[in-house]
FILUM-426074 format. One record per residue: x, y, z of N, C-alpha, C in turn; residue in one letter; residue number from 1. Coordinates in steps of 0.05 Angstrom, whole numbers, plus 32768, in hexadecimal, padded with zeros to 4 digits. Layout:
BEGIN
ATOM  n.px  n.py  n.pz  ca.px  ca.py  ca.pz  c.px  c.py  c.pz  aa    i
ATOM     X     Y     Z      X      Y      Z     X     Y     Z   A  NUM
...
This chain:
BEGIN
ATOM  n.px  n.py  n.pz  ca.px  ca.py  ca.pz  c.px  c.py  c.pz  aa    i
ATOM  8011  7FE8  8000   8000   8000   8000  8012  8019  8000   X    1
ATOM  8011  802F  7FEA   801A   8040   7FEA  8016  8056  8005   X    2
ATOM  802F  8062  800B   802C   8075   8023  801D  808C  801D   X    3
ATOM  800B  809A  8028   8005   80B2   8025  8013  80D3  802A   X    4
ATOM  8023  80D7  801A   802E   80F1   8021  8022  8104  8031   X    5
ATOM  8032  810B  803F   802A   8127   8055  803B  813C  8055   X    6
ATOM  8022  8157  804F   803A   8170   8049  8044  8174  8068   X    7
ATOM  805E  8182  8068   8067   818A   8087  8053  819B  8096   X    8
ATOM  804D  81A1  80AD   8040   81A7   80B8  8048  81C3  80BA   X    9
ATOM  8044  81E1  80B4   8045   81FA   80B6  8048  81F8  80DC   X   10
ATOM  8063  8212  80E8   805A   8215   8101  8041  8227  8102   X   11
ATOM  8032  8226  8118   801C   8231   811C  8026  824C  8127   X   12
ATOM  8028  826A  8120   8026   8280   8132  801B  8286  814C   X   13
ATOM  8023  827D  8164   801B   828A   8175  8018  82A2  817F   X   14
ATOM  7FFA  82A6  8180   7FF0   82CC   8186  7FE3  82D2  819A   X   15
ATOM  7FE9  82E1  81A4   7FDC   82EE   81C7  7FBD  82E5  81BB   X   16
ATOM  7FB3  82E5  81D4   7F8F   82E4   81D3  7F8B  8301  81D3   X   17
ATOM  7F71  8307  81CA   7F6C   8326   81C3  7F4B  8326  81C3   X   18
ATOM  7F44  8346  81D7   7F31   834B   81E0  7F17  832F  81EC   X   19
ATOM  7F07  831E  81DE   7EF2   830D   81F1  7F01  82F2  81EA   X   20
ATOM  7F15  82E8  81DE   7F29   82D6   81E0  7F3A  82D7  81F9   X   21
ATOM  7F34  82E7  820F   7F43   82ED   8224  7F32  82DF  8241   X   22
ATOM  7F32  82CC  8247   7F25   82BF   825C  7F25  82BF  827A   X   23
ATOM  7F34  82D4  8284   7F3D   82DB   8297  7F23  82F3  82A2   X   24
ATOM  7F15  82F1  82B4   7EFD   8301   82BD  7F11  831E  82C5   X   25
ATOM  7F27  831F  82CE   7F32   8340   82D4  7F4B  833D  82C3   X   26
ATOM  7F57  8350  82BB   7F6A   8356   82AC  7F7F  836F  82BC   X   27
ATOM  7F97  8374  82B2   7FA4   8388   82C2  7FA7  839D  82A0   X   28
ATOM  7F9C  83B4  829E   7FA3   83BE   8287  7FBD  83D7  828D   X   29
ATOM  7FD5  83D0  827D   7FE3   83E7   827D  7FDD  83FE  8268   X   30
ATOM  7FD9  8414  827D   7FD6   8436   826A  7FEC  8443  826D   X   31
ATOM  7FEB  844C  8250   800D   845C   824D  8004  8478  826B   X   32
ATOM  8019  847D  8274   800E   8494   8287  8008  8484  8299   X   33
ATOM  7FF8  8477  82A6   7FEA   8478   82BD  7FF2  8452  82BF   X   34
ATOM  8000  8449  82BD   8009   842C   82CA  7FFB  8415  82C4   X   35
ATOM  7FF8  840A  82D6   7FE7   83F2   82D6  7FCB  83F4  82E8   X   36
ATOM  7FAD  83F0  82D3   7F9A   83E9   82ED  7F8D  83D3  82E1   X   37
ATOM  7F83  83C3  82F3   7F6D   83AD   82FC  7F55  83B6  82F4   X   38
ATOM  7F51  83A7  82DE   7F2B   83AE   82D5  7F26  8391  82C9   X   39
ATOM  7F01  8392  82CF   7EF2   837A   82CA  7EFA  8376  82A6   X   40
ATOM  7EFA  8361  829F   7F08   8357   8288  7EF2  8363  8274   X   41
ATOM  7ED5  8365  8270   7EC2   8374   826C  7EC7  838E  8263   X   42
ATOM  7EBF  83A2  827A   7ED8   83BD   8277  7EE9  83BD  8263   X   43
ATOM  7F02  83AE  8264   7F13   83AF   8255  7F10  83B1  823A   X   44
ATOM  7F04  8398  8234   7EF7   8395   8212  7EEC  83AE  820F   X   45
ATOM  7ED3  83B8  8219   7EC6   83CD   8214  7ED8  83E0  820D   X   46
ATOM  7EEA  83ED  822B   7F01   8408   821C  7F13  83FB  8208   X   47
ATOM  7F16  83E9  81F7   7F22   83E8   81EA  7F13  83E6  81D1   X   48
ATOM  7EFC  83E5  81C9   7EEB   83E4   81B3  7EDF  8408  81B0   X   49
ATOM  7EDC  840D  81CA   7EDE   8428   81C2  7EF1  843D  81BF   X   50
ATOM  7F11  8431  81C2   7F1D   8443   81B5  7F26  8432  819E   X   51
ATOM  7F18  8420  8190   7F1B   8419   817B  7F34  8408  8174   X   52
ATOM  7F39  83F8  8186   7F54   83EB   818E  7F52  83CE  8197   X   53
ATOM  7F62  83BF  819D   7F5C   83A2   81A8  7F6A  83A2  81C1   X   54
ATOM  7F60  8390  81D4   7F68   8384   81F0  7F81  837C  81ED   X   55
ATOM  7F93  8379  81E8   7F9F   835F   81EB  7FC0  8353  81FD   X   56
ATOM  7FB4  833B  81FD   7FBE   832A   8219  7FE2  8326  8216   X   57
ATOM  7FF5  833B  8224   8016   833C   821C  801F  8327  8234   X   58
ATOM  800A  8320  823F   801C   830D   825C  8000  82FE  826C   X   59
ATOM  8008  82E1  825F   7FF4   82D3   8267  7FF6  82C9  827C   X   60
ATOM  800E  82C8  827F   8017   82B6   8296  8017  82B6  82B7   X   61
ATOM  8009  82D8  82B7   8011   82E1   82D1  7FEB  82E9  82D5   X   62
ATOM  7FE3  82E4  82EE   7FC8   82E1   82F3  7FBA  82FD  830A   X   63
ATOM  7FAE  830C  8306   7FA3   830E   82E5  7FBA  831C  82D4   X   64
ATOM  7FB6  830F  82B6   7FC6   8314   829F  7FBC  832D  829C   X   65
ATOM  7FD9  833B  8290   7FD9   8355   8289  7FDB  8357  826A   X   66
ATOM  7FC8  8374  8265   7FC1   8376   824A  7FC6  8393  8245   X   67
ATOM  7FBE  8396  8228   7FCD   83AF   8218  7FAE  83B8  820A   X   68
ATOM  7FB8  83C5  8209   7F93   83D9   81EB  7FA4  83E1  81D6   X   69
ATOM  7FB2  83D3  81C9   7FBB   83E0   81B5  7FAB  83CE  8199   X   70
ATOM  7FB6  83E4  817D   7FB3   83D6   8168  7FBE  83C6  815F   X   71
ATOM  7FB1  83A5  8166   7FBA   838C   8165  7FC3  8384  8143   X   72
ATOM  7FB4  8390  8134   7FBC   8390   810B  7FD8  8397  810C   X   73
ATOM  7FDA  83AF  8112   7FF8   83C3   811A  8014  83AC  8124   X   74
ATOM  8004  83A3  8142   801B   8396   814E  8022  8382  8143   X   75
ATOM  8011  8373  8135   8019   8359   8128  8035  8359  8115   X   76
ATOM  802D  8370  8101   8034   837A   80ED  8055  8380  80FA   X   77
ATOM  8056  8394  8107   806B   8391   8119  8083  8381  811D   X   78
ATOM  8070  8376  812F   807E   834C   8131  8089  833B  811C   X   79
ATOM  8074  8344  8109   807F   8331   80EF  809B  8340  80E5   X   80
ATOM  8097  8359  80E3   80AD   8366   80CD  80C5  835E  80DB   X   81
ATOM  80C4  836B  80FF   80D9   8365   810A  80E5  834B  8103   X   82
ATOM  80D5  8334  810B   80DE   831C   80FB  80EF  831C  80EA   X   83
ATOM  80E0  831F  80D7   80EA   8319   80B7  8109  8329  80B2   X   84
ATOM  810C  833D  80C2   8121   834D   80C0  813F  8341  80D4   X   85
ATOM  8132  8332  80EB   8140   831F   80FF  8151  8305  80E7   X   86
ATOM  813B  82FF  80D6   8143   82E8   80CA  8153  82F1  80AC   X   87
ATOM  814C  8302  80A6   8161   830D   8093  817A  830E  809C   X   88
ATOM  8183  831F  80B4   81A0   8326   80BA  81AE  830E  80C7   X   89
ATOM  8196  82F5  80CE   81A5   82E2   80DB  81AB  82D0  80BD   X   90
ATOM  81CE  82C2  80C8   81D2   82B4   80B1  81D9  829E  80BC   X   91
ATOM  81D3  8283  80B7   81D9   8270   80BC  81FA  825B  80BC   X   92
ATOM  820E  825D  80C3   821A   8258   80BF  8220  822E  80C1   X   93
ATOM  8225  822E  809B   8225   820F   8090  823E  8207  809A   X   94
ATOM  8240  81ED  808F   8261   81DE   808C  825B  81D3  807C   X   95
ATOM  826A  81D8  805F   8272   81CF   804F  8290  81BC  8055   X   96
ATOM  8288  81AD  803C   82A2   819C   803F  82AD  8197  8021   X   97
ATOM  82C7  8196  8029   82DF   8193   8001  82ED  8181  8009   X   98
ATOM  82E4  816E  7FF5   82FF   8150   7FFD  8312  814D  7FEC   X   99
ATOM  832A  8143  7FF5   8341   8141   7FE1  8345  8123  7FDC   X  100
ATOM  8355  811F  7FC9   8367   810F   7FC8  8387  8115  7FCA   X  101
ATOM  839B  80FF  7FD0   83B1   810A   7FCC  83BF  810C  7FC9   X  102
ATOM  83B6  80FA  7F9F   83BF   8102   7F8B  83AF  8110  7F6F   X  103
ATOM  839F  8120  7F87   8390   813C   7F71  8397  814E  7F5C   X  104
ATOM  8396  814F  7F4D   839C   8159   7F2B  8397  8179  7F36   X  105
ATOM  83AC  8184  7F2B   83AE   81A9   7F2F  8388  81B6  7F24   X  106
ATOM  838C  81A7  7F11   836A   81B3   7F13  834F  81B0  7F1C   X  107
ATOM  8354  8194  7F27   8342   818B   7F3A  8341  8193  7F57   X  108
ATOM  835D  819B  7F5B   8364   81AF   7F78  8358  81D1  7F7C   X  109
ATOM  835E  81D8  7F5B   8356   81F4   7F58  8337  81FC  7F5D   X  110
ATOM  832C  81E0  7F51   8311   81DE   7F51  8302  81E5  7F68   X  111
ATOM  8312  81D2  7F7F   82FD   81C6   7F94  830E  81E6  7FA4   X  112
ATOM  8324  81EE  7FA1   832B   8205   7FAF  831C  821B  7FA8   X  113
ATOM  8310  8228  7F96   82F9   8236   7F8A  82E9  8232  7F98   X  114
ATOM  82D9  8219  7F9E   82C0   8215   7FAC  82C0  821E  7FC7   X  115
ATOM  82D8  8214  7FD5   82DC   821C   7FEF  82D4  8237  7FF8   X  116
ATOM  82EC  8249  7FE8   82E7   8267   7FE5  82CD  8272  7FDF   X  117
ATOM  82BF  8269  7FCF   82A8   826B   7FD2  8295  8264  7FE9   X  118
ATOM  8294  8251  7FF7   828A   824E   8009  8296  8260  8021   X  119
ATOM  82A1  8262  8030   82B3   8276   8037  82A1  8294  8038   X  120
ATOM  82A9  829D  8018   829A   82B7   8017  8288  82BA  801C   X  121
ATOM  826F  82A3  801D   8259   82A1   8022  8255  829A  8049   X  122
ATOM  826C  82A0  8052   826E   829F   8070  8268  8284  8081   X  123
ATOM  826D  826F  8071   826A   824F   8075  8286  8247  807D   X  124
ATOM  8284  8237  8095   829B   8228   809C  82A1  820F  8089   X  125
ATOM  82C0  820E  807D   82C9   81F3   8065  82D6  81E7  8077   X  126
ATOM  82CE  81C4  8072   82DC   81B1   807D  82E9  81A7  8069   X  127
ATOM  8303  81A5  8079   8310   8190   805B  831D  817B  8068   X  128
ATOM  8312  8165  804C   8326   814E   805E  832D  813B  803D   X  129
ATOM  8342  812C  8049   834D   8124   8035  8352  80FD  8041   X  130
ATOM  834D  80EE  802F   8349   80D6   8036  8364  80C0  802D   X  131
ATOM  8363  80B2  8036   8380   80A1   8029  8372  8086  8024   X  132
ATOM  8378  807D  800D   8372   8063   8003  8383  8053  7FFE   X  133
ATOM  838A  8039  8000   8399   8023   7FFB  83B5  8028  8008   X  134
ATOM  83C9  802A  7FFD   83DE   8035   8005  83E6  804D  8007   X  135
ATOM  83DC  8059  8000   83DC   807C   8008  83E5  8081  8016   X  136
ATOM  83D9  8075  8031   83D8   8077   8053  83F1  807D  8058   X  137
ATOM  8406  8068  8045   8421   8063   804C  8432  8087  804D   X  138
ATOM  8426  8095  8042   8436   80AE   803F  841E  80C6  8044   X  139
ATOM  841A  80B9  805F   840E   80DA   8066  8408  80F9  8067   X  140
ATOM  8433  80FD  8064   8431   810C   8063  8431  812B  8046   X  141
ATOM  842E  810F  8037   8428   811D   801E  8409  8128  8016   X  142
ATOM  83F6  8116  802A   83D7   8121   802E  83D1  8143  803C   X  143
ATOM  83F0  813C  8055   83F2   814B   8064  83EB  8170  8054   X  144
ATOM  840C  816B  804C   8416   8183   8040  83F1  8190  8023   X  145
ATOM  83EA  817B  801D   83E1   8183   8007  83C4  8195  801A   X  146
ATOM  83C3  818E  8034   83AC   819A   8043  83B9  81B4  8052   X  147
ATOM  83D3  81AD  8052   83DA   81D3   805D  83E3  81E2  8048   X  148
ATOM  83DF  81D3  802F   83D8   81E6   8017  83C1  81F8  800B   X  149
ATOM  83B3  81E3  801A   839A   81F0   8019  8391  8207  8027   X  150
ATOM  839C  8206  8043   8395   8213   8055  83A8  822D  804A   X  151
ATOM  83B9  822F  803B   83D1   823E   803A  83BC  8255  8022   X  152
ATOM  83AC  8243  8017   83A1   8253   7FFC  8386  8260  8004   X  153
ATOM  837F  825C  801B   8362   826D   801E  8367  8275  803E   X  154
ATOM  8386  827A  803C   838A   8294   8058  837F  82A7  8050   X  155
ATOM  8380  82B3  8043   8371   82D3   8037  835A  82CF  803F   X  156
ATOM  834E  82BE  803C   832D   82BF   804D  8324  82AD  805F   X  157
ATOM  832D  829A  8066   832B   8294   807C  834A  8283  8092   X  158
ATOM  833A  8284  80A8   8352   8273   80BE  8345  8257  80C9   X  159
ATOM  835B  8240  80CC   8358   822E   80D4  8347  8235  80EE   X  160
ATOM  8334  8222  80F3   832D   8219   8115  8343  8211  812D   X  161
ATOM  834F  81F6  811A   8366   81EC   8126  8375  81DC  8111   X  162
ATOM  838B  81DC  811A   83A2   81CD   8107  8393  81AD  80FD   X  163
ATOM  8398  819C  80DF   838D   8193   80DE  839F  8176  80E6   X  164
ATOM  8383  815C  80E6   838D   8149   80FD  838F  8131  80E9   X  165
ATOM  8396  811E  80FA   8387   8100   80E5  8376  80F6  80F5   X  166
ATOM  836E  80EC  80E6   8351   80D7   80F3  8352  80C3  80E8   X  167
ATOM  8357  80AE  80E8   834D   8097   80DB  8368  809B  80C6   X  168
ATOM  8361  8090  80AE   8366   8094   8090  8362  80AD  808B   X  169
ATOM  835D  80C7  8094   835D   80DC   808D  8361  80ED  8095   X  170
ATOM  8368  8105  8084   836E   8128   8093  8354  813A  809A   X  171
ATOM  8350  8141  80AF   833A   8158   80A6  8345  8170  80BA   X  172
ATOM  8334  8183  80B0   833F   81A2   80B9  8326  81AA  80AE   X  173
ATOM  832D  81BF  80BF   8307   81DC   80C8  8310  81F3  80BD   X  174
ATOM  830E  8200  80B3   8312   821E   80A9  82F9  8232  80A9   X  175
ATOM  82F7  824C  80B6   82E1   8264   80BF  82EB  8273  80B0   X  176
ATOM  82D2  8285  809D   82E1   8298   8092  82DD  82B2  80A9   X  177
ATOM  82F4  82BD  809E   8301   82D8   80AD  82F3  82F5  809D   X  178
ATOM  82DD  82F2  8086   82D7   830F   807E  82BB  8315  808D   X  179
ATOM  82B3  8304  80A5   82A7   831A   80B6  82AF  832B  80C6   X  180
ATOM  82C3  831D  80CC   82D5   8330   80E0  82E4  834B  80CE   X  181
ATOM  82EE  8342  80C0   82F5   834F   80A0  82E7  836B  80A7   X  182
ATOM  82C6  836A  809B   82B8   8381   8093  82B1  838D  80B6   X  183
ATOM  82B1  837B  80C1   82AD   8381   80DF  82C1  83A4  80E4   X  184
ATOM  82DE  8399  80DC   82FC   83A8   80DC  82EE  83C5  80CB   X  185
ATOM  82ED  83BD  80B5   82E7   83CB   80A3  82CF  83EA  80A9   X  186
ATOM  82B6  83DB  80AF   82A3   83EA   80C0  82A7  83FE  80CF   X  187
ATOM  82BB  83EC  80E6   82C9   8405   80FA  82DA  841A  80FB   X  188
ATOM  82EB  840D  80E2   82FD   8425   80D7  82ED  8440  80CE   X  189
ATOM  82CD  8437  80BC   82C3   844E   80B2  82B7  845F  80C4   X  190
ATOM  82B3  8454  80DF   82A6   8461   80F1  82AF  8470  8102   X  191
ATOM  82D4  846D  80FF   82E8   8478   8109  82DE  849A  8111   X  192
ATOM  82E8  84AB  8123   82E8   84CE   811C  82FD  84D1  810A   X  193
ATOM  82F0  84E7  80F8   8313   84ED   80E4  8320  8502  80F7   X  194
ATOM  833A  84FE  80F1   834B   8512   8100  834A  8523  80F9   X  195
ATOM  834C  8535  8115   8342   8553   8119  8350  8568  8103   X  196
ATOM  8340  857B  80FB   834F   858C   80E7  8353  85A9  80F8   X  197
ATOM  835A  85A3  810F   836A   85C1   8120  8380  85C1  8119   X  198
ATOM  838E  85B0  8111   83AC   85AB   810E  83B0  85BD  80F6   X  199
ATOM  83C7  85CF  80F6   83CF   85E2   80E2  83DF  85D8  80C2   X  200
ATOM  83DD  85D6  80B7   83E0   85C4   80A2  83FE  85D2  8096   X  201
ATOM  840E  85BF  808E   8421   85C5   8088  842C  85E0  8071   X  202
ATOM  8442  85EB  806F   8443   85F6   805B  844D  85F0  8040   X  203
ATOM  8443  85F7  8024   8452   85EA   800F  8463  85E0  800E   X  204
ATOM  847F  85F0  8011   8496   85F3   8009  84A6  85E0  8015   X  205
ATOM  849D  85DE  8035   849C   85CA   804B  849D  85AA  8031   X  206
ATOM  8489  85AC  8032   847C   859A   8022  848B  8588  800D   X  207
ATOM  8499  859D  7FFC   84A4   8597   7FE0  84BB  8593  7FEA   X  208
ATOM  84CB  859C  800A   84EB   8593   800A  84DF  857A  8017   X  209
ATOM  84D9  8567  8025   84D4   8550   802B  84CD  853C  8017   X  210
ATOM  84BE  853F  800A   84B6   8534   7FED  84CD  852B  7FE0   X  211
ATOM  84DD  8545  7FDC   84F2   8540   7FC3  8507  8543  7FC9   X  212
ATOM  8514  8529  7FC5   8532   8529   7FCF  8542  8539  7FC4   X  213
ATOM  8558  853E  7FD3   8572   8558   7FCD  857F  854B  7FB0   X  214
ATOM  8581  8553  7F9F   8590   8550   7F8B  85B4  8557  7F8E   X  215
ATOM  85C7  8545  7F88   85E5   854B   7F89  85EB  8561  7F76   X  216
């Protein structure tokens, strides 16, 4: 019998209760100005329908739950953007991984070294590891060298984690790239003060004997 597919289940939004979704017989309403007061849950709804606004419930947890009169359309809206803007600037940081051999053809090296860098730029941690087959094993350190070659070719953008190890039959090593920190540097420099222009500025002539060396 064939299985029946099931789409994934969407998370459900959880949202404050608002105005007669509020089950609590007293409520504590905070007013900008005047604090916190205690009114029948009734009351509440009412001044909040007549200033044309919703009840609604910021703290369920505490008895009686305290509520707001604001425009609940508004706050949502709010919430979401903030979101959406939370999840934009957050970036996930992957691990990729580039495997060698180690007796890899110059262009097969150039290849998989391109990709790295690429991943890299894209602010992803590269694993590399390099495997030994049959007798290989016998000369390690020729796997060795060909992995602190690697490391040697994408110092410009990133740094090892830690020096790389063996395991088994094989080399691996961690590499982070370094252009957050990079633009991080960069940022701060622009934010720098420029130096002060009280300082009396030199005179030409000043100028042109430092410049130009004395002729014999």
């Amino acid at each position: 019998m064939a299985k029946r597919f099931q789409a994934p289940r969407r998370e459900v939004e959880k949202l404050p209760r608002i105005n007669r979704q509020i089950t609590s017989p007293k409520v504590r309403i905070v007013i900008d100005g005047k604090g916190v007061e205690l009114m029948d849950i009734k009351d509440a709804v009412r001044l909040a329908e007549d200033s044309g606004l919703d009840l609604v419930e910021v703290s369920q947890g505490q008895d009686p739950p305290v509520c707001k009169i604001i425009d609940f359309g508004k706050w949502r809206f709010d919430q979401q953007k903030k979101k959406k803007l939370q999840a934009k600037n957050q970036h996930t940081v992957d691990i990729k991984e580039v495997k060698f051999k180690p007796k890899i053809g110059t262009h097969d090296y150039e290849i998989k070294l391109k990709r790295a860098i690429e991943f890299l730029n894209d602010g992803d941690k590269v694993k590399v590891s390099l495997r030994f087959r049959g007798r290989e094993i016998a000369h390690p350190e020729i796997g060795m060298e060909l992995v602190q070659r690697f490391l040697k070719d994408v110092e410009h953008v990133a740094s090892p984690d830690a020096p790389p190890r063996m395991e088994g039959r094989q080399i691996i090593g961690f590499v982070s790239p370094i252009g957050a920190a990079k633009k991080k540097s960069d940022k701060s420099e622009k934010h720098e003060k420029p130096a002060s222009t009280d300082a009396k500025p030199s005179k030409p002539n000043d100028t042109v004997q430092k410049a130009v060396a004395p002729t014999e």
